[in-house]
C-alpha positions as CSV (number, residue, x, y, z in Angstrom):
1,X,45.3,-6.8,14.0
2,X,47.7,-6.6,17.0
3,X,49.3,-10.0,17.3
4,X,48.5,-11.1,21.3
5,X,51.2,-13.1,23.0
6,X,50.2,-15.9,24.9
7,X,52.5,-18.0,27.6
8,X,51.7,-21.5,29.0
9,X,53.7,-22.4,31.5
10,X,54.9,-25.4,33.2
11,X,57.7,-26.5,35.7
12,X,56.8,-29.7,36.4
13,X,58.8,-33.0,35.4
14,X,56.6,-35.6,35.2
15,X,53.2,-36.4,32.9
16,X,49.9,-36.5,34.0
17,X,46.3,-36.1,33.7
18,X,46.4,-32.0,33.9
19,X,49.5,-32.1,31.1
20,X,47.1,-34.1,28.8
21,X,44.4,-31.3,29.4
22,X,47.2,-28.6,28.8
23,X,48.0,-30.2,25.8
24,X,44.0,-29.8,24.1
25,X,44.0,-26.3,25.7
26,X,47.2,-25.3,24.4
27,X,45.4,-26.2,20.9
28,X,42.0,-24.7,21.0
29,X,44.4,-21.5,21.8
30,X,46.2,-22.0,18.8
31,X,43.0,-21.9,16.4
32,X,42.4,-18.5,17.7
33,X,43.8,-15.9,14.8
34,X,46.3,-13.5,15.3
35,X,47.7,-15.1,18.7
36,X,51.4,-16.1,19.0
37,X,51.8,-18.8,22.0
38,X,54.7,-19.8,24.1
39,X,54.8,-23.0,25.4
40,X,57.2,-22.9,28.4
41,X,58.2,-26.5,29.8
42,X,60.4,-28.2,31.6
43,X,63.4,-30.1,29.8
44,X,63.3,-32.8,32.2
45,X,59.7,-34.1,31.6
46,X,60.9,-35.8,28.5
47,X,57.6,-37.6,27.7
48,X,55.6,-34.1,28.1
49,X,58.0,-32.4,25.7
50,X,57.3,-35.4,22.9
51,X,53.6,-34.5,22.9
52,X,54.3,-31.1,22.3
53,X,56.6,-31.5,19.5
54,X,54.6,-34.3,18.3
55,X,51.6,-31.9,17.8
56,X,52.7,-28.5,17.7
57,X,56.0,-28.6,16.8
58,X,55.6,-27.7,12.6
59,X,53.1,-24.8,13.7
60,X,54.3,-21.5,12.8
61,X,51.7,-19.9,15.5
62,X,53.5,-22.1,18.3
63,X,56.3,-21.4,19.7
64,X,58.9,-24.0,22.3
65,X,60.4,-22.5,25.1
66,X,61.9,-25.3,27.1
67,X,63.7,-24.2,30.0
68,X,65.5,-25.6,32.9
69,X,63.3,-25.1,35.9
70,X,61.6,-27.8,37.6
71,X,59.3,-27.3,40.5
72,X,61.0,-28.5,43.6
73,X,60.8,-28.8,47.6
74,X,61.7,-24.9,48.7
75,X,59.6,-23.4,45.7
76,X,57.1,-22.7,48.6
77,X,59.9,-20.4,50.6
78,X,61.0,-19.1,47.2
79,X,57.7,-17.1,45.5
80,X,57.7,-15.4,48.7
81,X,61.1,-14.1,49.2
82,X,63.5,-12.3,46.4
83,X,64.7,-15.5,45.2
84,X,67.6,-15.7,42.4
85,X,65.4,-18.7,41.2
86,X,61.8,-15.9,41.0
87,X,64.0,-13.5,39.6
88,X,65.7,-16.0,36.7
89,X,62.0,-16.8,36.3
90,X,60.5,-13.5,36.0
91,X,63.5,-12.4,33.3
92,X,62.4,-15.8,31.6
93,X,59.1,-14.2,31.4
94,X,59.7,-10.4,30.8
95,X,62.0,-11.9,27.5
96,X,58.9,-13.4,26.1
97,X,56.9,-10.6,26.6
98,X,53.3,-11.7,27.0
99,X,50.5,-10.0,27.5
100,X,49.0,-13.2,29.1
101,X,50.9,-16.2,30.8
102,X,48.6,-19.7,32.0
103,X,50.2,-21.1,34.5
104,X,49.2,-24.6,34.4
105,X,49.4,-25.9,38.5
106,X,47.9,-29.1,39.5
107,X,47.2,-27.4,42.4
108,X,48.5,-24.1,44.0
109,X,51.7,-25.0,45.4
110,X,52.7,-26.0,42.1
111,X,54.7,-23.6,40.0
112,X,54.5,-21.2,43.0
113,X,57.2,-20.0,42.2
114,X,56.5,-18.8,38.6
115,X,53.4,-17.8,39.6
116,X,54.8,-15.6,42.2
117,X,57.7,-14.7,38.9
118,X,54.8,-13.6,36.6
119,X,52.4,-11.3,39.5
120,X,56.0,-9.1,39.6
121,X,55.9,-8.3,35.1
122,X,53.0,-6.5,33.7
123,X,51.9,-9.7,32.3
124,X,48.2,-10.6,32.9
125,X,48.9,-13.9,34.7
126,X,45.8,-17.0,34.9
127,X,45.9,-20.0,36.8
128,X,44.9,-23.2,35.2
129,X,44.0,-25.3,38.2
130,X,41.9,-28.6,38.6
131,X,41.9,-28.5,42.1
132,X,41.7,-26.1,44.9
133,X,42.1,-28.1,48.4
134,X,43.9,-26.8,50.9
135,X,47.5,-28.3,52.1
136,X,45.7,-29.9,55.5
137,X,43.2,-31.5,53.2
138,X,45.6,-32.9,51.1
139,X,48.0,-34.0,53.6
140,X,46.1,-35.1,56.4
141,X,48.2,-33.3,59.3
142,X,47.1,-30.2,60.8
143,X,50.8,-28.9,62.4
144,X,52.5,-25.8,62.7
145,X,54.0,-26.1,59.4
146,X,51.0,-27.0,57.4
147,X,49.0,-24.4,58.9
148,X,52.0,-22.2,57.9
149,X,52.0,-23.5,54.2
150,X,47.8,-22.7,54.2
151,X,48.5,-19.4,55.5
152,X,51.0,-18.9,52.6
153,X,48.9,-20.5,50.1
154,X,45.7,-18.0,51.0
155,X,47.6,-15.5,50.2
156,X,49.3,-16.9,46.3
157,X,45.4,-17.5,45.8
158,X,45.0,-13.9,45.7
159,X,47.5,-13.8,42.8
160,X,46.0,-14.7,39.3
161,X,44.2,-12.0,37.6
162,X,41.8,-15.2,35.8
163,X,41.5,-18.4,37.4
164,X,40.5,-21.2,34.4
165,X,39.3,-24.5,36.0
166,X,37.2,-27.2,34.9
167,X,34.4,-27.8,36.6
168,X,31.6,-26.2,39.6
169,X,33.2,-28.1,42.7
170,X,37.0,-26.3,42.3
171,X,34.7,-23.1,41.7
172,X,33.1,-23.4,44.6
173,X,36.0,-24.3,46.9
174,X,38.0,-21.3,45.0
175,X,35.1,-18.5,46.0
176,X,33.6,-20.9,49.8
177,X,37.8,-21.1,51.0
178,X,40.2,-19.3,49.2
179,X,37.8,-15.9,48.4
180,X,38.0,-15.4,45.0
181,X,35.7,-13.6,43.5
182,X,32.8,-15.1,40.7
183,X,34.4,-12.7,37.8
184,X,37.8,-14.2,37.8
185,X,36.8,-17.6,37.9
186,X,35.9,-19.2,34.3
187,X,35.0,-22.9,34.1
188,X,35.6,-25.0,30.9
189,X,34.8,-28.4,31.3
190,X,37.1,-30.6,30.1
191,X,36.7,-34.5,27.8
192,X,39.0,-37.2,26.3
193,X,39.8,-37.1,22.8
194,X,37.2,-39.4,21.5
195,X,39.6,-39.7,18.0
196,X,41.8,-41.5,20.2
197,X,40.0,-43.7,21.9
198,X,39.1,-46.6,20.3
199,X,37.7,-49.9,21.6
200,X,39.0,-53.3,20.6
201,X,37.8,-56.9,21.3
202,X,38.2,-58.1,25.4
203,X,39.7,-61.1,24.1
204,X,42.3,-59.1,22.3
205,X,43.0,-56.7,24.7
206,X,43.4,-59.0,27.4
207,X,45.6,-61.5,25.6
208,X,47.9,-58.3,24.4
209,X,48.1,-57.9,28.5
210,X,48.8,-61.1,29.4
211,X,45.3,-61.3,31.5
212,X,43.1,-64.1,32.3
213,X,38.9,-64.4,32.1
214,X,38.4,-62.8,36.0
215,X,36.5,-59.9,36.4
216,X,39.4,-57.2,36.7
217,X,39.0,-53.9,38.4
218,X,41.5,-51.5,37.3
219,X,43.6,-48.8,39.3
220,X,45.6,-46.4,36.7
221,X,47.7,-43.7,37.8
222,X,50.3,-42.4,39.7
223,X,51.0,-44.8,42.9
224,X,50.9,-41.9,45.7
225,X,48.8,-43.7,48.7
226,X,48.1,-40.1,50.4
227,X,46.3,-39.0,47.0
228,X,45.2,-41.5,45.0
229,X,44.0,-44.1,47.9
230,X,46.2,-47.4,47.1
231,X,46.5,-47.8,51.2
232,X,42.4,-47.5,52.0
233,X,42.2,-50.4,48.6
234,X,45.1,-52.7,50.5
235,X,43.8,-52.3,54.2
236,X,40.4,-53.1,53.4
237,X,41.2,-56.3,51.4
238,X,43.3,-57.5,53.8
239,X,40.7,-57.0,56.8
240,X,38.4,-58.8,54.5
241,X,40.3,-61.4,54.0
242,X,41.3,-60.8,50.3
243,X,38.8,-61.0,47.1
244,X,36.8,-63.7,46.1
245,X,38.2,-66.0,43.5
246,X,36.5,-64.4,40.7
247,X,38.2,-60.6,41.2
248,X,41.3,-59.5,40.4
249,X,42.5,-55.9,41.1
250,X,45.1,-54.5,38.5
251,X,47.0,-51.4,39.5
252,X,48.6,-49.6,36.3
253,X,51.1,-47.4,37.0
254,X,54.2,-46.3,38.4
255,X,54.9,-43.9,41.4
256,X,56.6,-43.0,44.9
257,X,54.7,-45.8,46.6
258,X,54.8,-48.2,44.1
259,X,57.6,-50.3,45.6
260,X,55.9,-49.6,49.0
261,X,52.4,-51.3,47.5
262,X,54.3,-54.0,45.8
263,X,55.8,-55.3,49.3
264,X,52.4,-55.1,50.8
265,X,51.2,-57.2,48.5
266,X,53.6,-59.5,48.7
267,X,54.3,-59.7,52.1
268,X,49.9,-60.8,52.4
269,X,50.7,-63.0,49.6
270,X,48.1,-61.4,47.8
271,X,49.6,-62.1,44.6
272,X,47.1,-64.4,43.2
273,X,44.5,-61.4,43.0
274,X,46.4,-58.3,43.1
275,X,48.1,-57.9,39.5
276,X,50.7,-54.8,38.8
277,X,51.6,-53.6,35.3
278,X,53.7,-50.0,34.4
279,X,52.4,-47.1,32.8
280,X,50.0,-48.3,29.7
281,X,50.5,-45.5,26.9
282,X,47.8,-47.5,25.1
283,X,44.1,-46.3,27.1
284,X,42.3,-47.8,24.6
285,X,43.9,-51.1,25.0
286,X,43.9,-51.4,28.6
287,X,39.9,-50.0,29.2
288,X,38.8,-53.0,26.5
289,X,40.5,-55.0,28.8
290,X,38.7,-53.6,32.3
291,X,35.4,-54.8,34.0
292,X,35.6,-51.3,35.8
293,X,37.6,-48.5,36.9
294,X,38.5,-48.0,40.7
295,X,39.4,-44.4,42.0
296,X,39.8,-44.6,45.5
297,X,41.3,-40.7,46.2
298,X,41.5,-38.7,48.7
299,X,41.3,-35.6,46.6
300,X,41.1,-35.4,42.5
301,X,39.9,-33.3,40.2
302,X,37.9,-34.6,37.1
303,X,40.4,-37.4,36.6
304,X,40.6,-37.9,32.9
305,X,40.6,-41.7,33.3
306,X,37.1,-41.3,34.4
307,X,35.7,-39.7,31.4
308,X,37.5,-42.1,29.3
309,X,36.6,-45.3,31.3
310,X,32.8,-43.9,30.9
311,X,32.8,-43.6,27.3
312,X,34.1,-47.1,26.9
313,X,30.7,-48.5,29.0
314,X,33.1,-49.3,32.5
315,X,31.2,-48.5,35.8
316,X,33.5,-46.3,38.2
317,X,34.0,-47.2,41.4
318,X,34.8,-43.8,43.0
319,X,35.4,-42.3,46.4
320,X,32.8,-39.4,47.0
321,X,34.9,-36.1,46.7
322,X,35.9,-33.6,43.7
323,X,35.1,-34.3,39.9
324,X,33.9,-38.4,41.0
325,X,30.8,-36.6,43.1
326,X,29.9,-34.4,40.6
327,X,29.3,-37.0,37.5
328,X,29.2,-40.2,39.2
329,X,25.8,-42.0,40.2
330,X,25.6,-42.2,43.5
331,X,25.8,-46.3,43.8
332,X,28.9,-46.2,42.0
333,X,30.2,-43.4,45.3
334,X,32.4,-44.1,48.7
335,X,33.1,-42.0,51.7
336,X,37.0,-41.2,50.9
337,X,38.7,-43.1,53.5
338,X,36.3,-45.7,54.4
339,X,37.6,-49.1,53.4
340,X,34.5,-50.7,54.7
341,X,32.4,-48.3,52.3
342,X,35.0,-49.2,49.1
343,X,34.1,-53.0,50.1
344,X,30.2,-52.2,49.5
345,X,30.4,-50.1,46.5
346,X,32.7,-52.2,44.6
347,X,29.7,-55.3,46.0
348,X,26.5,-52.9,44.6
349,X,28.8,-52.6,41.2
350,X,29.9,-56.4,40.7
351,X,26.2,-57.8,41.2
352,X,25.9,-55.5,38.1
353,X,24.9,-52.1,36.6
354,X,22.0,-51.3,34.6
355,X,23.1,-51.2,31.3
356,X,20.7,-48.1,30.2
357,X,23.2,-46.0,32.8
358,X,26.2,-47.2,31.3
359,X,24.9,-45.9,28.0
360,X,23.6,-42.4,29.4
361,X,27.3,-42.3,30.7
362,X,28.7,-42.8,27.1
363,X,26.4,-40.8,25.7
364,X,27.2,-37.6,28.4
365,X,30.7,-37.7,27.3
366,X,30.3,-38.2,23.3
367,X,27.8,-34.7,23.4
368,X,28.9,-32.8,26.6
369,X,32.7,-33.9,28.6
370,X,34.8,-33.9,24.8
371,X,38.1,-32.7,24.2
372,X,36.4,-31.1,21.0
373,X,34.0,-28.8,22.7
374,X,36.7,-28.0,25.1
375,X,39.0,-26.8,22.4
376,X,36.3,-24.6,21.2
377,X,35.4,-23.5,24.7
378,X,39.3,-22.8,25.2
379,X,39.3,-21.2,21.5
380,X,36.7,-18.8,22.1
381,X,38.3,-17.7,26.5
382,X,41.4,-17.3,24.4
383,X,39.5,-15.2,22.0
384,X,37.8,-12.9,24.5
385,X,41.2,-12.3,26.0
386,X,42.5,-11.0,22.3
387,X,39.9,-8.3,22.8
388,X,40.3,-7.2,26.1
389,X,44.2,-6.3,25.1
């Protein structure tokens, strides 16, 4: 058997959600015989390159290529002009010598530039997104530059060869917006590691984070108001007056508006129900500890805190957009933006949840949304590429 050379490829320097899905893909590719894969990152996402060594870095099928570029402002500009940063990329590349490279974007102006890089080798390039929106969606302007970038950006979608996403709403905005065809777009849904997920006692878990008896509603991820909603959360309460005495709100989590948020807070002396701790490497820990989940985003994906807060019995209070409307029942739902609408959800969810949907929930992600079945669903894609070389 021809060994087939497969590249995963990554430029961004900081961990995430899509990393920890790139991380189950990058192994239900590496149970696929007679495959050698490159796993291309960048040196200065330290805590992404311990994962990888951690779990791949004894496999003789695997191989580390860390490198030194990092996605950056000017990457945009770059894929579409002969760049010395494409061109350093594209030797990067050719040195390798795949016959397949995954370019794992968390959306397509990320790793533009390598994805640009790759479409100029005879390497068969894919793009692993989990979402598809366009720039004025995610930024909220519509100006002569961001028109610009979407004019840019419609035209990079046209790149990959395979598109690899993870669920029916980024297919449907990747063929309704961006006009890629059905036959390059493959969905493979992805789930948390249930191995690593396990549940210990409230009192334990709250105790280990220093929390009281309230009802706590949990906010975890990366503080970035225009994505992840922090500003609709902290405008509402404060036209409401604050929580009632029995709610607190924790946001978990570090980010560019994190010091921005923490002044709010304090400045409304909201201190008393608004509760901050950093980034909690310990899920388990911290969703034992949680009365529910709160995703308040603009735009998302399938966040992966989701899956994992539904497996662990949490209702989700979620704005109505991406992965959230696509699995979540619609009392647990928001119109993004509306502060007013957050307010009501978050009341229909603390009067309480039938417990009978909370197990359904569980149950969806234990026999369906599993980083198992998405390894084998990874293993066999992988596999079908094997044959078509």
């Amino acid at each position: 058997m021809v060994e087939m050379r497969l590249l995963f490829y990554s430029d961004v320097d900081v961990f995430g959600g899509h990393e920890v899905t790139v991380l189950d893909a990058i192994e239900g590719a590496a149970m696929v015989p007679g495959v050698r894969i490159g796993i291309a990152y960048c040196k200065q996402n330290q805590l992404f390159g311990d994962h990888l060594r951690k779990r791949f870095g004894t496999s003789s099928s695997v191989e580390m290529l860390p490198h030194n570029f990092v996605h950056e402002k000017g990457d945009m500009l770059r894929a579409f002009i002969p760049s010395a940063k494409r061109r350093a990329i594209a030797g990067f590349i050719e040195k390798w010598n795949p016959a397949f490279m995954i370019v794992c974007q968390g959306h397509m102006g990320v790793s533009i530039c390598a994805l640009s890089a790759a479409v100029g080798t005879k390497t068969r390039v894919i793009s692993y997104i989990p979402m598809a929106h366009t720039f004025r969606e995610m930024t909220g302007e519509d100006s002569i530059t961001v028109r610009t970038v979407d004019a840019l950006l419609a035209r990079a979608y046209q790149w990959p060869a395979i598109y690899l996403t993870s669920n029916d709403c980024v297919a449907d905005q990747l063929k309704s917006i961006h006009g890629v065809a059905s036959d390059r777009i493959f969905i493979i849904e992805y789930g948390p590691d249930l191995e690593q997920l396990q549940k210990v006692s409230r009192t334990e878990a709250r105790a280990a984070l220093g929390l009281g008896g309230e009802f706590y509603i949990g906010m975890v991820g990366r503080v970035d108001f225009r994505q992840k909603g922090h500003d609709i959360v902290l405008e509402s309460i404060k036209r409401h007056g604050g929580l009632t005495e029995e709610f607190r709100l924790l946001i978990v989590g570090e980010g560019p508006d994190a010091q921005r948020m923490k002044s709010f807070v304090k400045d409304h002396r909201f201190d008393n129900f608004i509760k901050f701790i950093p980034y909690c490497s310990n899920i388990s820990l911290l969703l034992s500890a949680l009365d529910a989940l709160l995703i308040p985003s603009r735009y998302e994906g399938v966040p992966v805190v989701m899956l994992q807060a539904m497996y662990f019995g949490l209702p989700v209070i979620a704005a109505d957009v991406d992965g959230m409307k696509t699995v979540l029942p619609d009392d647990w739902r928001f119109a993004p933006g509306s502060g007013d609408q957050f307010m009501a959800a978050l009341d229909r969810v603390c009067r309480g949840v039938d417990p009978e949907l909370l197990e359904r929930n569980k149950q969806y992600i234990i026999k369906t949304l599993n980083a198992t079945h998405f390894r084998e669903k990874m293993g066999s894609f992988v596999e079908d590429l094997s044959r078509s070389c």
